[in-house]
N, C-alpha and C positions, 0 to 999 in steps of 0.2 A: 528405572528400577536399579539401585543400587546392586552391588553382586552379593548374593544370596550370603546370609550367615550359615545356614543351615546345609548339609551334604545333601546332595539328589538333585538339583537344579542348573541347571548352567546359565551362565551370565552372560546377559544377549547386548553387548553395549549399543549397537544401533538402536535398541527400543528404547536407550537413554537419551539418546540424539533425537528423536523423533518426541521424546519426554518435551527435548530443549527448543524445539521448532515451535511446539503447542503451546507454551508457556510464555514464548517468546512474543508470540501474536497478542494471548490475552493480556500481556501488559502493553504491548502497544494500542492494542484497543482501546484501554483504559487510558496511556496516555493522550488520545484524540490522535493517532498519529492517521493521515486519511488514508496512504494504504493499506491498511491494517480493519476496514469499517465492518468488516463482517471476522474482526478476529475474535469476539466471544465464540466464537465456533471451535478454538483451541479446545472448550471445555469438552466439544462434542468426542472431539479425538483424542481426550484424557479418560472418555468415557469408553469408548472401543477398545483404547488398549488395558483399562482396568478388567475389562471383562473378558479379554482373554487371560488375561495373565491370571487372576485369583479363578479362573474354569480351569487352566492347565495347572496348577497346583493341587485342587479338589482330585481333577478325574485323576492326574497320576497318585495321588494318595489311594484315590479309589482300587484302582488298578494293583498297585504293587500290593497292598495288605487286604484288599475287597472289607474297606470301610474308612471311613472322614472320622480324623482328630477333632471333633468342632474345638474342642477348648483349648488345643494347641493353636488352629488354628485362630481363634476368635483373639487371645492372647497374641500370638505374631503381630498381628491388627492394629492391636491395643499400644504394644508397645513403639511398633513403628509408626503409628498416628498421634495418640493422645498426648505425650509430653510437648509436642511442639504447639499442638491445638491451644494446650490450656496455657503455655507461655504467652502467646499472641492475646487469647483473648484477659489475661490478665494484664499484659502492659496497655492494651488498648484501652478497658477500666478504668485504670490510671488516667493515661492521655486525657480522656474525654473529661472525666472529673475535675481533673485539672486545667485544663484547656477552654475546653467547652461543656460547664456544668448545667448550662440550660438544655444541654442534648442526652443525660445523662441517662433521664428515667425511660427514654427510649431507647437507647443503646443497650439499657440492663437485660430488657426483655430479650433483644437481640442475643447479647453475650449466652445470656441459659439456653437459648433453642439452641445455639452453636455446639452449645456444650454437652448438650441432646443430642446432637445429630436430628434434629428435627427442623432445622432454619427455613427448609422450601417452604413445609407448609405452614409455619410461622407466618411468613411474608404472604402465602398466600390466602393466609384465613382473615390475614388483616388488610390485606388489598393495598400492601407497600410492595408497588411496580419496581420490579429489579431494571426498568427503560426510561423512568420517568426524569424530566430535564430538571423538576424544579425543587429547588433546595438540595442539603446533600443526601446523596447515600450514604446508609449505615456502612461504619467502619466494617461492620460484620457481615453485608450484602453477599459477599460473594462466597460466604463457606455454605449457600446452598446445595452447591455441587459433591459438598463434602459429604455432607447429609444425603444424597441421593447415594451415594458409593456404600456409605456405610450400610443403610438399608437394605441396599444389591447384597452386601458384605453378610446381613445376619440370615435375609434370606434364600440366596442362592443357594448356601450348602444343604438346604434341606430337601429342596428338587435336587439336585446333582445323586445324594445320599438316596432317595425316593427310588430315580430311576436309574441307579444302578443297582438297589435290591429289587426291584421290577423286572430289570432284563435279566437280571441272575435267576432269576426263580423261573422265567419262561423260556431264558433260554443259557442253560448252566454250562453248556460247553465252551470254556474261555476258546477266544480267536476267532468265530464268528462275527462278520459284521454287522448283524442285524441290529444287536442293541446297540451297537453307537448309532445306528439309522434311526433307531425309534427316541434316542436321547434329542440326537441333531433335529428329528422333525417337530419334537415336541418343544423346543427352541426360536425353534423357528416359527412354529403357531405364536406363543409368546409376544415375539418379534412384532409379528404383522399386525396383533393387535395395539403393543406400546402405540406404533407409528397409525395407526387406524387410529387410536384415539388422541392422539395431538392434534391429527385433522379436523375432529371434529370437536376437540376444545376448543382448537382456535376460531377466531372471527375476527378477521378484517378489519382495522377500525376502533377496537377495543384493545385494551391493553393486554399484551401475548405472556402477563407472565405467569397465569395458573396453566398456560401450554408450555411453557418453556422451563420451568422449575417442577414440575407434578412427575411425581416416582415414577405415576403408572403412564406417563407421557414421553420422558425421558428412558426407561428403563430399555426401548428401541436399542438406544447406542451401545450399554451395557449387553444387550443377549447377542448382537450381531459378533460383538467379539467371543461372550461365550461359545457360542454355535462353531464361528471358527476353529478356537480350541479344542472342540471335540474330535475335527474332522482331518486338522494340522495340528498338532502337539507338540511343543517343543523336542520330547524328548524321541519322537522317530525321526528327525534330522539327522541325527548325527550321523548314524551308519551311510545314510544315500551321501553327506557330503564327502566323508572320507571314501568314499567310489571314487568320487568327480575327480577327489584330489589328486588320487593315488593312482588314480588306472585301475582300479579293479571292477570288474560287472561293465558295464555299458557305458563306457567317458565319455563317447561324444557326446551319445543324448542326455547322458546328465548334465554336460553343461550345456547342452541345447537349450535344457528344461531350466536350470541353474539361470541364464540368459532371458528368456521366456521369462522369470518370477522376475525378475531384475526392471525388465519392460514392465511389467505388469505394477510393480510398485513405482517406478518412475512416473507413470501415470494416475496412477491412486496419489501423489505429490501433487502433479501438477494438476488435477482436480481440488484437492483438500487447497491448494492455493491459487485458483480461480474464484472458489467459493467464497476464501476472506476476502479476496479481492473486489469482488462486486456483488456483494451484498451485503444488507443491513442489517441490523437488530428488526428492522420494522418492515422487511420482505414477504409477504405471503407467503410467496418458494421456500422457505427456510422450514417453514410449519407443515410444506403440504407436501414433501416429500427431499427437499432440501437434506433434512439432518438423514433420512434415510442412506440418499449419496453421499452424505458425510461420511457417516459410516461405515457403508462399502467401499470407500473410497481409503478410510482408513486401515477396513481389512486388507486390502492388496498390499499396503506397502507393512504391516507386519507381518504377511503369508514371506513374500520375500524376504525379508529383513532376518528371519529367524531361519530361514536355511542356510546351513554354513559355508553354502558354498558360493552365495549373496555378495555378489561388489558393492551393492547398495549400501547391506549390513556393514560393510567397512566404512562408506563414506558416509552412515550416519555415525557412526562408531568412532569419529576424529575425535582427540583427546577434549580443543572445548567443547564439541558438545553435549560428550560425554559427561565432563565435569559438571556443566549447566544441567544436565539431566538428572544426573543426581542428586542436586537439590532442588530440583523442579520444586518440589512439595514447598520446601520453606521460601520457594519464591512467589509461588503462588498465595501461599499464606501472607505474605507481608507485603505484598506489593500494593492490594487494596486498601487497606487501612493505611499506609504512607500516603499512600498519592492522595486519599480523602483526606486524611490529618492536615495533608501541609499544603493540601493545594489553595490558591486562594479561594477563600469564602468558605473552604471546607467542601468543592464541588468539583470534581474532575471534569464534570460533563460539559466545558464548553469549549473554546477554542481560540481559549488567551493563552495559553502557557508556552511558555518561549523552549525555541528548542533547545538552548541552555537546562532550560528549568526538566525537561524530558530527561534530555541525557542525564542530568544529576538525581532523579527521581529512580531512574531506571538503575544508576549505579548504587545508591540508599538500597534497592530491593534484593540485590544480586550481595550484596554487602549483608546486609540481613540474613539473607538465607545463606549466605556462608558460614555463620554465626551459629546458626540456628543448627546445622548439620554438624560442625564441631562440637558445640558445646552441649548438645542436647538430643540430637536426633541419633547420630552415629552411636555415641557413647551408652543409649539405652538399649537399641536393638542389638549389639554388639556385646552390650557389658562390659566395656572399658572406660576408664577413666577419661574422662572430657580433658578437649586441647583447646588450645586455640590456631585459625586455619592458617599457619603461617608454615609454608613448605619450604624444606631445605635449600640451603643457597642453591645446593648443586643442580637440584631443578630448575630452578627460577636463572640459572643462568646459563643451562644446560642448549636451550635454544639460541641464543645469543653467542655463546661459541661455535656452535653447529654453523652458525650464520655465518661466523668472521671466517673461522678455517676454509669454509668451502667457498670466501671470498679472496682468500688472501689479501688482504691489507687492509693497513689497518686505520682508511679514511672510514672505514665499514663500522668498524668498531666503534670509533669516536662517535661514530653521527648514532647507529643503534643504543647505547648509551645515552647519548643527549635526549631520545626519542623518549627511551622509557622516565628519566627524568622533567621531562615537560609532561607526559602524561601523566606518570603519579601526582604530576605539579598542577595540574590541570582535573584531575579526578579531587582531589584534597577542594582546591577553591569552591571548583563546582558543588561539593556537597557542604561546603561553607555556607554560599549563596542559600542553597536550596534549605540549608537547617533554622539559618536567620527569617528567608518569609517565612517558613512552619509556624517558627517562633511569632512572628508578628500577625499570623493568619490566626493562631491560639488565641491571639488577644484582642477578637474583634469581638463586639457586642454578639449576644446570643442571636438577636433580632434577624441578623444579616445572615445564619445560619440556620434560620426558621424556613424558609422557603416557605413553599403550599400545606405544609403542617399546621401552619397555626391558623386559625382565624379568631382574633380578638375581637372585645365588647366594643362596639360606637356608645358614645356619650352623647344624649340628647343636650343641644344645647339652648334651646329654649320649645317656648311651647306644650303642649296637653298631653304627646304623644312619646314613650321612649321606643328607642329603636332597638334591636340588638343584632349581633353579626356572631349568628352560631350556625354549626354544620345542619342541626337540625330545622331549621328556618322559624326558629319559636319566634313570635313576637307580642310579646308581655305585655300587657295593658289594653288600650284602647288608643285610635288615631283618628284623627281629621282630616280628608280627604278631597280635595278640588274637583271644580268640574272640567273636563278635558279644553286646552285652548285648542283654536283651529288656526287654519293659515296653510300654507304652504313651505316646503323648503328647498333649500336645492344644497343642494349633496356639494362638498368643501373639494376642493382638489388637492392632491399633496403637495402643492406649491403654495397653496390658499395662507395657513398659517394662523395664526389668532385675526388677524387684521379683517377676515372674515366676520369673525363676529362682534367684534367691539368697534370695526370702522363706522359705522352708524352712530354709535354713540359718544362719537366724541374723539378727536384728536389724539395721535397717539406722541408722548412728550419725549421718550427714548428711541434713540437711532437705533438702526439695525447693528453697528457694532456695540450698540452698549449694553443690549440684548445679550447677543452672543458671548460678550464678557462677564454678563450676570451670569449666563448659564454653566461657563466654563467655574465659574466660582460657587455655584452651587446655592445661590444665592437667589431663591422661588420670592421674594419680598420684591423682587424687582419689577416684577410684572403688574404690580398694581397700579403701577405706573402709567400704564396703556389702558389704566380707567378714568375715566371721571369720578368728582367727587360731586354729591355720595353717589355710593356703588350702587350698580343697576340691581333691580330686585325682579322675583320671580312672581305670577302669579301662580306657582306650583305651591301648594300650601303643605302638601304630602309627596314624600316621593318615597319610590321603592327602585332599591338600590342590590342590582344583583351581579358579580363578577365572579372572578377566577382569584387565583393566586395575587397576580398583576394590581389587585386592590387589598388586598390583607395590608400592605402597611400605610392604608388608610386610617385604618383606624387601631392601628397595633399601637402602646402608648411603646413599645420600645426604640421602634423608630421614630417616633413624635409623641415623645414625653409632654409637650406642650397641649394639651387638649385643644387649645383654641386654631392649631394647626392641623387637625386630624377634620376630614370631611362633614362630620356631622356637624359639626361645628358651622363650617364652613357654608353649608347647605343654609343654615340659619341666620347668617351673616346678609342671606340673600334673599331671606322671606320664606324660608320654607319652616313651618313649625310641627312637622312631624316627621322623622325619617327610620327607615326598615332597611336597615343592613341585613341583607341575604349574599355574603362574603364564604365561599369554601373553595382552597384548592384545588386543581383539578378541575373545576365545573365549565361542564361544554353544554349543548343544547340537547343534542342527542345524547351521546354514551350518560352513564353513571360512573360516578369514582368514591372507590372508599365507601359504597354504601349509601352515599347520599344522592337525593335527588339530582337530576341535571336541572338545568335552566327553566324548559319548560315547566317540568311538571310544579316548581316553586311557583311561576306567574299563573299557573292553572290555579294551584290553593289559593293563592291573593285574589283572584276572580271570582272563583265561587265562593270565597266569604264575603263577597260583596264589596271589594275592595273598586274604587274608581279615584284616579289621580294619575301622575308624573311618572315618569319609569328612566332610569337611568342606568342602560346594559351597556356594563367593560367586558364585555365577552370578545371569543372570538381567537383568541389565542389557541385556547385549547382544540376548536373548531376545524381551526384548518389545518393546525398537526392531524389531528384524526381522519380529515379527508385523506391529506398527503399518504396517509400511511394504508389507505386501502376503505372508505368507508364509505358504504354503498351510498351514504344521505349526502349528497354535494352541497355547497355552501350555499347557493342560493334556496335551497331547499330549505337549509337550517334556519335563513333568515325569516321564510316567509312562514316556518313551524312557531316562532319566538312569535312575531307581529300576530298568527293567531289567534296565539293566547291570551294577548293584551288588548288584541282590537279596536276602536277608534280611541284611544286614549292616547295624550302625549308622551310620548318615546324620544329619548336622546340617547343615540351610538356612540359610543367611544371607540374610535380607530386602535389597531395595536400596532408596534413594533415592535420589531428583535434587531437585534445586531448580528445573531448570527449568518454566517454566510452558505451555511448548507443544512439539510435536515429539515427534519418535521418541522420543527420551528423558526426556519431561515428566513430572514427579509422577502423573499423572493414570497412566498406561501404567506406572508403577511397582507402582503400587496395584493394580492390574489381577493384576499378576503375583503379590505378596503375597497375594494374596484366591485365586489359582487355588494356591499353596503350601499354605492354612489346606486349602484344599475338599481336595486331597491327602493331606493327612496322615492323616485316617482309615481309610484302605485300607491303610497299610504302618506294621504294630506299631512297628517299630525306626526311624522319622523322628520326628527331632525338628528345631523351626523357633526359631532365634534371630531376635530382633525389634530388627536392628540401624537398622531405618528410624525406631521409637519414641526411641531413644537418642542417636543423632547431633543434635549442635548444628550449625547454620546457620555460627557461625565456623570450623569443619574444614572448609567444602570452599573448594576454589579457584575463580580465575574463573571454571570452564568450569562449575560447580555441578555436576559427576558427581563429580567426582575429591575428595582429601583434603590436608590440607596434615601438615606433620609431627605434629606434637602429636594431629590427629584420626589420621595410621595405629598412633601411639601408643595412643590409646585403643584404636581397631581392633582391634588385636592383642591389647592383654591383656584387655579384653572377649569377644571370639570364643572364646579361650582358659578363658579362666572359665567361659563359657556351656558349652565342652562339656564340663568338668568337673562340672556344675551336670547337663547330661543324661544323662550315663553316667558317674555318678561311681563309689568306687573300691571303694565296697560290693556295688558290681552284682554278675551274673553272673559266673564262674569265667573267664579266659583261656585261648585256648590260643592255641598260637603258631606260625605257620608260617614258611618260608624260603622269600624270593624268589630264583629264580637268579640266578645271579652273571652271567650275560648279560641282564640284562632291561634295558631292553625288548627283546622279539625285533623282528629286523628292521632 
């Protein structure tokens, strides 16, 4: 918090330093950095001290004239927030329009809820996860928090106003305690509710962001600090410090007690950074009583920090982080839309960016918001004419003399000199670098910035039957449908490889490096090579095709412009003449996402409309994030929910990978899910498991390492396709064939 424009307030620089701790974490958060994996919790501690600070300016308004300015104060607000808001989300407009015009019509919606103060519930009515790995976050994601402040902002002053003409009228003698007793308890009932209902919003498993973004979920962090402020006020410090200071009244136990806060907030520190330290966005503890500790955690060290007689308050109160704290705001504002604009793919959430690219990200944001408080933010609240932030020499070399005199000599000087010139020399390049990929990340196809947003159309490529691949699982027209082949299979191991399924049928003509040289070249044309001519065919005459993300650019034309490279295609190449793309991001077996069905219940509709034929599940990604992160269904469970539904019909799994190396979605929890596939298979004759995790080269996936780039959903496709030609090929079992209504799906 800046030092007050306004007379009656005193300027607490330690609760600026403690601004610059919390601000600090959330961009490191955001930049993946791993000590930092639980620093979205900065917001929690942006939340405690906003709730003291805006209750300690109410009650003492209250207090000194017994009634709330609201329109001064709603104005104060206005003018120290909105100029900077509406800057940001106007260049971000730009950027995206410019940059990335395929993101556009979803970023607009975003920018107006920002511009509302309404963005949590935005994201929450639309079921856009502020956790989700795939594709990017909106530039505008994180002004949820803003939106939750301002809400607190319009509503708070009407309880504070409420019950203080409450306790005036029961009880009118100023100086009694009682009405602050009956403010603080009704506070604190508040309190226990916010945090009683995030426990029981959240659930394990699902995505935590209507717990973690929801006013009445959030609003915990906010009252724990109001509550404080009612019971510690900034403004009765000051007498008991000038005691401690001075010798007057009782010095020792003042600073007994002065020592004692001091403890007490050094601990409330070293809690608030145990908590980023080992925990996650995807912790249960964070929901079920986690952000509560937050909180009190953050009240101790503002209890301390604001009495004046606070060692703490000084050493958060050091000039940087003071500096840093005062433009917390514009750092916070601009650090998420940098790091999404220009990170590669448009996606911060994975764990490519070099720490080059870090440091220059993080210097862009600190750069920014220096920008932003010169030219915009100080100049409004203040009323003065805007600068630009370039401090007099005498400062900027004010340290560096301090340095050489109290060295004497002057190898001190030369080498201090050299230092700051390789670092300004070194800050300059690094946001070269980092301006150049922006630049070249703006200019990649929309496709590669779609993530699990989009699910495009499949193109029937021959046959009676067309396909489609929409959220809502329509499938228009009528289809043709096989009778189940039988046989047996045995589960691939991840060493197995294609040579599993094509060794049977024929010689394979490319070596193992010529392979590995295709792959590295991105060059999926290769592998037809390990066929016979002609290509094995399927007796699947119908197949129902249901995945996640991981296949959207199957049939997306942006990434396979070529029709005859996209799966459906592909499918028909091999004998299948009917195919049902049931394609939506986010789909797992259990949970729901975005509204749409999971897994199951799509293969339950395909069943009881009499659906019998092929079935081909890319699931499984989303599956074992949502164990990993707490959900009660285990993986083997999942599997044998899915095989349910389908029952003695032919089934072909597709194995997943990731590249990532921790997290919901790490290799580690991929393998996990592969290994519960293999131990499945022996129970259900008619499953058979493609080993698409042995195959995939490390050049097909993109930044985010889930996903695929063109050339690997090229491979994808005619891979997967082959493979279930290679499982139920065309000498199998006898077909029959059945007829889907011409209404289906029902409902």
């Amino acid at each position: 918090m800046p030092k007050p424009v306004g007379k009656g307030q005193r300027y607490l620089p330690g609760l600026d330093g403690l601004r610059a701790l919390a601000v600090a974490v959330v961009v490191a958060y955001h930049l993946g950095l791993g000590w930092a994996s639980g620093g979205l919790l900065g917001v929690g501690v942006f939340f405690t001290l906003s709730g003291y600070l805006i209750t300690d300016i109410l009650v003492g308004q209250w207090r000194a004239t017994r009634k709330i300015n609201l329109k001064k104060f709603w104005l104060a607000r206005a003018r120290r927030l909105l100029p900077a808001l509406f800057a940001l989300l106007a260049v971000v407009a730009a950027w995206v329009a410019i940059g990335y015009p395929g993101e556009l019509a979803t970023v607009r919606g975003d920018i107006v809820a920002a511009a509302l103060y309404v963005s949590n519930w935005w994201f929450i009515v639309r079921d856009a996860s502020y956790f989700a790995h795939f594709g990017p976050p909106s530039p505008a994601g994180h002004l949820w928090s803003l939106a939750v402040e301002e809400q607190f902002y319009l509503l708070w002053p009407w309880f504070v106003a409420a019950g203080g003409l409450a306790t005036a009228r029961l009880w009118p003698k100023p100086g009694l305690p009682r009405p602050r007793f009956v403010w603080v308890g009704a506070t604190l009932a508040l309190t226990a509710a916010s945090f009683a209902a995030m426990a029981l919003v959240y659930h394990p498993g699902l995505d935590p962001t209507r717990a973690y973004e929801g006013t009445d979920t959030r609003a915990g962090g906010l009252l724990v600090g109001a509550a404080l402020a009612l019971v510690w006020p900034t403004r009765r410090r000051t007498t008991q410090g000038r005691r401690a200071r001075h010798g007057t009244g009782h010095r020792d136990d003042a600073l007994r007690a002065a020592l004692l806060l001091d403890a007490c907030g050094v601990a409330g520190l070293a809690v608030i950074g145990m908590l980023i330290w080992r925990t996650t966005q995807y912790s249960p503890f964070m929901f079920r009583g986690g952000m509560l500790l937050l909180s009190l955690a953050t009240a101790l060290v503002i209890a301390a920090v604001v009495h004046p007689a606070s060692r703490l308050g000084g050493l958060l109160g050091i000039a940087p982080l003071r500096w840093l704290g005062v433009r917390s705001y514009g750092i916070y504002l601009w650090h998420y839309p940098l790091i999404v604009l220009m990170a590669p793919g448009g996606n911060p959430d994975n764990e490519s960016l070099s720490g080059l690219r870090q440091v220059g990200m993080a210097t862009l944001c600190v750069v920014a918001a220096a920008l932003s408080w010169s030219l915009i933010e100080d100049p409004v609240r203040s009323r003065r004419r805007p600068g630009l932030p370039l401090p007099a020499p005498r400062q900027v070399l004010a340290p560096v003399l301090g340095v050489t005199r109290w060295a004497h000599g002057g190898w001190l000087r030369t080498a201090t000199a050299s230092a700051m010139v390789l670092g300004v020399g070194g800050v300059a390049v690094t946001g070269t670098i980092v301006l150049a990929d922006g630049l070249q990340s703006a200019g990649e196809p929309p496709d590669v910035l779609a993530g699990d947003r989009a699910s495009g159309s499949s193109s029937q490529g021959t046959g009676t039957g067309a396909g489609t691949a929409s959220g809502s699982g329509t499938v228009p027209g009528s289809g043709t449908v096989p009778g189940a082949a039988s046989g047996s299979g045995t589960a691939s191991s991840p060493a197995a490889g294609p040579a599993q399924w094509y060794g049977s049928l024929g010689p394979t003509v490319t070596s193992a490096q010529d392979k590995a040289d295709a792959r590295a070249a991105g060059q999926a044309a290769a592998y037809a090579a390990d066929l016979p001519e002609p290509r094995p065919r399927t007796s699947c005459q119908s197949v129902v095709h249901i995945g996640d993300s991981t296949s959207d650019g199957l049939i997306s034309s942006n990434y396979l412009p070529d029709p005859a490279q996209r799966i459906p295609e592909r499918y028909a190449q091999v004998g299948v003449s009917s195919v049902h793309m049931e394609v939506v991001g986010g789909t797992s077996i259990v949970e729901e996402y975005d509204n749409q069905p999971n897994a199951f219940d799509v293969a339950t509709r395909y069943k009881q409309a009499g659906y019998h034929g092929c079935w081909v599940l890319a699931l499984g990604t989303n599956d074992t994030a949502d164990v990993a992160v707490g959900s009660s269904v285990g993986l083997a469970a999942r599997i044998t929910k899915m095989m349910s539904a389908i029952g003695n019909q032919p089934v072909l799994w597709v194995t997943v990978k990731s590249l990532l190396s921790a997290g919901p979605y790490g290799e580690h929890n991929m393998q996990l899910w592969n290994q519960a596939l293999s131990a499945a298979q022996s129970r259900y004759p008619d499953m058979r498991i493609y080993d698409w995790a042995s195959v995939v080269a490390p050049q097909w996936f993109i930044s985010d390492e889930i996903h695929f780039t063109s050339a690997g959903y090229a491979a994808r496709a005619e891979l997967i396709a082959d493979a279930l030609a290679a499982a139920f090929p065309a000498n199998g079992p006898a077909n029959t064939r059945t007829q889907l209504p011409e209404n289906f799906p029902p409902g």
